[in-house]
N, C-alpha and C positions, 0 to 999 in steps of 0.2 A: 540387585538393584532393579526395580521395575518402573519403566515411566509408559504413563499414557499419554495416546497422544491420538490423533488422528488418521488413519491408514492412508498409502498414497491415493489409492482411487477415490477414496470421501474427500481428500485434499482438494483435487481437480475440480470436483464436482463444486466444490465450494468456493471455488476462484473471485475472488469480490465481493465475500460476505466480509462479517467484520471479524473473523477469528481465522481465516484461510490461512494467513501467515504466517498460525504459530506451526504445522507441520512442517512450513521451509525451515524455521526457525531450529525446529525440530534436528531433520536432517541435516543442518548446518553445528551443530552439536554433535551428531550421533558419534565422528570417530573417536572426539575425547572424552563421551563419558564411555563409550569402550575400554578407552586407554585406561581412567577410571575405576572401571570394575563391569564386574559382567551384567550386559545391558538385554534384558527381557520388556520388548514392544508390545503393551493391551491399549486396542485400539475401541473398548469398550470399558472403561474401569467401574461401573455402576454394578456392572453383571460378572466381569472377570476378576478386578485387580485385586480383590480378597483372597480369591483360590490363588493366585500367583503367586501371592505376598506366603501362601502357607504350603504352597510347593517347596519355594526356596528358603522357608523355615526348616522344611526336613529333608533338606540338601545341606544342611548346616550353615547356610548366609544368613547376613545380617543386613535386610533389605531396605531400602530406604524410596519410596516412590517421590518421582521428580516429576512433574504434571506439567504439559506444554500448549496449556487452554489458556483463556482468557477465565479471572478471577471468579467471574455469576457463575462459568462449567466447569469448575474447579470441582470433584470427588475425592471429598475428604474419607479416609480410612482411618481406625484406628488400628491396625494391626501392625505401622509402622509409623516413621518419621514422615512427614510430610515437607517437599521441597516442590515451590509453585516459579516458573520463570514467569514474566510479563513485558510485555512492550506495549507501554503506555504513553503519549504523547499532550498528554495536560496537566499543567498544572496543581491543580487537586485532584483527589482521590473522591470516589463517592463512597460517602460515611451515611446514607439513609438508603431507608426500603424503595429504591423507585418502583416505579410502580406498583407498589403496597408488593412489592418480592423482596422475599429477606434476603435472598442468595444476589442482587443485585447491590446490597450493599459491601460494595469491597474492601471494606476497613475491619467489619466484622468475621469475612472468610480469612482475609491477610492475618488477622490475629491469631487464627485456629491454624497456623503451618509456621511449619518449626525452623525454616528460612527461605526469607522471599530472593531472587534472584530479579536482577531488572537489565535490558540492554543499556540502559543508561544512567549517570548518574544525573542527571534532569528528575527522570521515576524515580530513582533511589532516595534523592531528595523530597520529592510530592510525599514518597511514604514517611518518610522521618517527619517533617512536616504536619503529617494529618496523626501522629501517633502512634506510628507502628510500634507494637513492643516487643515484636521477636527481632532478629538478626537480618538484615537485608545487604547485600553484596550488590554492587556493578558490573557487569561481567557483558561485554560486547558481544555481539553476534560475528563468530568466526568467519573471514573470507575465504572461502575455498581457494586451493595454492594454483590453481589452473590461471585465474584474474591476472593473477605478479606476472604469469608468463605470458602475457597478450603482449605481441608485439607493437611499437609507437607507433603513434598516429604518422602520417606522412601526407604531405599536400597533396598530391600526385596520385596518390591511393584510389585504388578501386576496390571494390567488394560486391558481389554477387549476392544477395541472400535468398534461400531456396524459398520461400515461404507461401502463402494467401496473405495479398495487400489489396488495398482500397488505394491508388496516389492522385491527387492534382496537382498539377492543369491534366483533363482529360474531355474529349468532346462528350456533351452527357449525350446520354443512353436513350434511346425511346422501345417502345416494346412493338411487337410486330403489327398493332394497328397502326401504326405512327402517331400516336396522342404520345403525350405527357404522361409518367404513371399518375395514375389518380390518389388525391388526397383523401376523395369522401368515397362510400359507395352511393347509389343512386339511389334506392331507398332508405328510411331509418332505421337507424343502428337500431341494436337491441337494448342498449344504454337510454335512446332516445326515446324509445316507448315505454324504456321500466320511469323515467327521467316522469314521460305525460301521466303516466299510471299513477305515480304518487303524487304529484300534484292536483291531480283531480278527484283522486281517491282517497286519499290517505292522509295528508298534509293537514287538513281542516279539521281530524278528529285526534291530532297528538295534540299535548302538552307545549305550549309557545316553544320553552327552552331545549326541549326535547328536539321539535321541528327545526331550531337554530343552529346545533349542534350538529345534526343531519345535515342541512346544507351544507356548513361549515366543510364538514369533512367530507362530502362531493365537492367541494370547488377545490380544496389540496387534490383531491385522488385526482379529479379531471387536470390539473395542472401537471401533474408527478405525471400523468399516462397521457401526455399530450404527444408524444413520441411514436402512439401508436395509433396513432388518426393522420400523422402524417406520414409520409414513406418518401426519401429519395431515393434516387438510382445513379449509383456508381456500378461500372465494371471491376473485376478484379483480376487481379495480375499473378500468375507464380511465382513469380522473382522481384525481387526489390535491388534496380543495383543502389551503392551508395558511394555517392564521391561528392569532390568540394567539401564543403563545411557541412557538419550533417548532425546537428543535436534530435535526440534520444530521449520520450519519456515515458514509463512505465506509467499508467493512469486507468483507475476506476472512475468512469464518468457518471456513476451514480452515485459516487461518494461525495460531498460536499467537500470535504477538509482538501480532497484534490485541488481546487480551483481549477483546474485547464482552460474553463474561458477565458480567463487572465492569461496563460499562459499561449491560446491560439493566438489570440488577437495582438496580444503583443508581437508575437512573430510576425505574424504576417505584415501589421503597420511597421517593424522596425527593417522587415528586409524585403518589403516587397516588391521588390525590382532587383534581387540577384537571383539568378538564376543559377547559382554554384548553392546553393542553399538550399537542405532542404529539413522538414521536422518529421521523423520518426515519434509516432503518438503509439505505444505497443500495449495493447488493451488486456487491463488485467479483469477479466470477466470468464465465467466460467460458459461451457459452451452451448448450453442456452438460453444465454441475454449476449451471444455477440453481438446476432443482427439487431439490437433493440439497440445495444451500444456503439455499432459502428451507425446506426440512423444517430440516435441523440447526438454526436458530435461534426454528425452532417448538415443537421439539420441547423444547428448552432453555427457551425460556420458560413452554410448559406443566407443567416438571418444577418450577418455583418455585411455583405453585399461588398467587399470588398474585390478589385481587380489585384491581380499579383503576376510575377514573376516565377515567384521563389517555391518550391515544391512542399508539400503534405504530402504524408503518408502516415495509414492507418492498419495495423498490423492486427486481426480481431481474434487468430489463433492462438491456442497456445505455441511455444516452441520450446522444442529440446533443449539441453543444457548446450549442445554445441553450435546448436542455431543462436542460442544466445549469447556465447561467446563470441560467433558470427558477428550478430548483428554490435558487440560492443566490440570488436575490431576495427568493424566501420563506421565505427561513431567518432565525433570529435568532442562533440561534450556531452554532459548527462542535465539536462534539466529539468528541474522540482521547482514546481511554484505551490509545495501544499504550505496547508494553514496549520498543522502540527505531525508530528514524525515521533514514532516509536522509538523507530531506529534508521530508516532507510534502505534496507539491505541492497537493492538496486545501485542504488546512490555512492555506498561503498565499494561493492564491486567493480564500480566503473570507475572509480577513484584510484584503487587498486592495480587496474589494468594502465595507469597514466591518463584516463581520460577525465579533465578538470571539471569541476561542478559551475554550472549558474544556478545560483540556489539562496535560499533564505540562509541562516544560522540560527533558527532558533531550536527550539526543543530538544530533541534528543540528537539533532546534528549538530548541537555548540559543543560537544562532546570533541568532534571532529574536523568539523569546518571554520576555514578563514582563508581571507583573500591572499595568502599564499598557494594556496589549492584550487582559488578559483572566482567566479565573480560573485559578492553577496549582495542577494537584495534585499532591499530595505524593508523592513516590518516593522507592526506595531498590536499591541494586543488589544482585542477584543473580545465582547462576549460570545460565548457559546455555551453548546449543550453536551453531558454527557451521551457517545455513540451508541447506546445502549437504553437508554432513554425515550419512551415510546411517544413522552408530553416533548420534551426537546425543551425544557426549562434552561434558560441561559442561567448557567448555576458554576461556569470555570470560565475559562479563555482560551482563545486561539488565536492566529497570528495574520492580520491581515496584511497583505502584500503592497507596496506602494508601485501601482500598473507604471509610475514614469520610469522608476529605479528599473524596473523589470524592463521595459523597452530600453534605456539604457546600455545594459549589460549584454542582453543579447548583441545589442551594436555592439559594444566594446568585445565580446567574447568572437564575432566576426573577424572585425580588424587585427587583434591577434593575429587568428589561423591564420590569416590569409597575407599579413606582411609582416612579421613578427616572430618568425620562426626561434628565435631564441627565446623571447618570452613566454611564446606558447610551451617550449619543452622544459622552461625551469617551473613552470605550473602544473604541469605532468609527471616530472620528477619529486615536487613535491608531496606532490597528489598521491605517489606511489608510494614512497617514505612512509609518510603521514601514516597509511593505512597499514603497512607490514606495521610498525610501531605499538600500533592501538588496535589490531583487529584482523593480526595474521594466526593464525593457529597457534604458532609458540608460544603467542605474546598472552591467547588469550588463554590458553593450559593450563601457566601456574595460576591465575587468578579465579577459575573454576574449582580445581586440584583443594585449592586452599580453600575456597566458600562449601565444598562439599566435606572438605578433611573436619571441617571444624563441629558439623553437626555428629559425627561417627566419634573425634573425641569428647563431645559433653554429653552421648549417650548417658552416662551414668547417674549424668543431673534430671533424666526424665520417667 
């Protein structure tokens, strides 16, 4: 059996792209397609996974490659069975050339693999839906058994975590002249002389629609890169402790479907005067767009001008698996305000370990989520665009968040912790149920076991 997939160190490197996930995804699989059959890792299938696939032909197996990309970087082989996993979080499927690329249409690679695996049946349904004709299975993303053993939350708790943070309330920073850091440099940028250069030069001799589309796509680039014309200044801390009430959120802030603005502001207008409070923002970015992404969410929270109590912090490294078991010890809840979900894997893990979700339900967390396990906010769908999509054509849906439900819940998910100790731990208990149930390793074994058994018994129909 050979599955490609992406090496650890290209993983890293790709932390908040839009395919970074499937090597966790990956590794959160590895020990039961072991258990499975013997598992050979090409982290290059374009160039290796042929010689592999004819290695373990004349080792006598009967190879089967399992691919752990996203559908456009799918490498189709003929020299075996093709088995494609995906975590997809919209409603439809894209069945056209986007951008005039055939391989972006995923209905026509989905047809060419001889069974699709999905983390949810949300995607398992988009595929039957849009016409898949081969076999597709639902098969959750495994929680690693370490999660179940995370000891309960307790009011009283403290927790040290060893890390590089950004937190507020902090007195800002000035730099050794004593000024403000500066926003602009004192001469023109080199943007603002190429900016006079085509205006003066060049603009007058294009084609109107030409020159329109040109602007056009200078005022997106100047708005997407307005981040790097401005700069704050936070100091940063080695340790983060965490006590009081202390929600958690995994977040790419260049990702739209995240929302976090919705999810800052809410926090801070729903608790901004306790100071047992605080929000863990742990940045999924690889490590060079931290500093671009701990600015974007500075600069965002400085632009709501809000006074507070209640603490921020912004975690921009990566951390170890035991730092993040760490940091979900000392959380009390986990909160997601995106606009559509794969799978969550964050989400479940923290679930796992007893710590309740405030969280949407829709897409591939209806799977798993209800206000038994936790606070759900209210959504509603919207247009949007396939991620992959360069025009960003609103051509599916995703789920917009209603900001009152959401300042709501986080009040209510407070009041809990803090005088409701029995409520809080039959939602933890829950929480932790739920998740061995639908997404412990045993549970998720035979349902793998069986979506791969089935391709190796109808070999003889291909």
């Amino acid at each position: 059996m050979v599955s490609s997939v992406s090496n650890e160190a290209d993983s890293y490197h790709k932390i908040g792209q839009q395919d970074y996930s499937y090597y966790f995804i990956y590794r959160a699989f590895a020990p039961l397609l072991q258990r499975w059959g013997q598992t050979t890792e090409v982290s290059r299938p374009e160039s290796r996974l042929d010689y592999a696939l004819w290695r373990a032909r004349q080792q006598g197996l009967e190879p089967v490659h399992i691919s752990f990309v996203p559908l456009h970087n799918l490498y189709l082989t003929s020299r075996a069975r093709n088995v494609a996993f995906t975590s997809w979080g919209l409603p439809d499927i894209p069945d056209q050339d986007v951008a005039n690329n055939p391989r972006n249409n995923w209905m026509r690679i989905a047809n060419h693999v001889s069974l699709m695996l999905t983390a949810s049946t949300f995607a398992r349904n988009a595929f039957i839906r849009a016409g898949l004709k081969n076999p597709v299975h639902a098969v959750p993303v495994p929680v690693r058994p370490e999660y179940f053993a995370v000891s309960d939350w307790a009011r009283c708790q403290q927790v040290i975590l060893e890390c590089p943070v950004y937190s507020i309330p902090q007195p800002q920073i000035e730099n050794p002249s004593g000024e403000k850091w500066s926003t602009r440099s004192r001469g023109p940028s080199v943007q603002e002389q190429a900016k006079h250069f085509y205006g003066a030069y060049v603009k007058s001799h294009l084609p109107r629609r030409v020159a329109q589309w040109l602007t056009s796509a200078a005022r997106a680039s100047a708005m997407q890169n307005a981040d790097d014309e401005k700069r704050v200044s936070y100091s940063v801390s080695s340790s983060l402790p965490l006590s009081g009430v202390v929600y958690t959120a995994f977040v790419n802030p260049f990702d739209p479907t995240m929302n976090w603005e919705d999810m800052l502001s809410a926090y801070l207008l729903a608790l901004r005067d306790r100071e047992d409070a605080t929000l863990v923002i742990k940045l999924v970015v690889s490590s060079d767009d931290a500093a671009k992404g701990v600015n974007r969410v500075f600069l965002y929270y400085e632009s709501l001008g809000l006074r507070h109590r209640c603490k921020l912090a912004v975690i921009p490294g990566h951390l170890s698996d035991a730092q993040t078991a760490e940091l979900t010890r000392g959380s009390t809840y986990y909160l997601n305000t995106s606009r559509a979900e794969g799978a969550c894997l964050p989400l479940q893990e923290f679930l796992a370990a007893g710590r309740p979700a405030i969280s949407p339900n829709h897409t591939a967390m209806a799977d798993y989520l209800d206000d038994q396990l936790g606070f759900i906010i209210v959504s509603h769908p919207e247009p949007a665009q396939w991620p992959h999509d360069p025009e960003r054509h609103c051509v599916s849906r995703w789920h917009r968040l209603v900001w009152q439900s959401l300042y709501d819940q986080i009040q209510a998910g407070y009041e809990v912790a803090r005088k409701d100790t029995q409520g809080y731990q039959a939602l933890a208990s829950h929480a932790r149920n739920k998740m061995s149930n639908f997404a412990s390793v045993e549970r998720v074994w035979p349902l793998l076991s069986a979506a791969l058994d089935s391709i190796i018994e109808s070999r003889g129909k291909h």
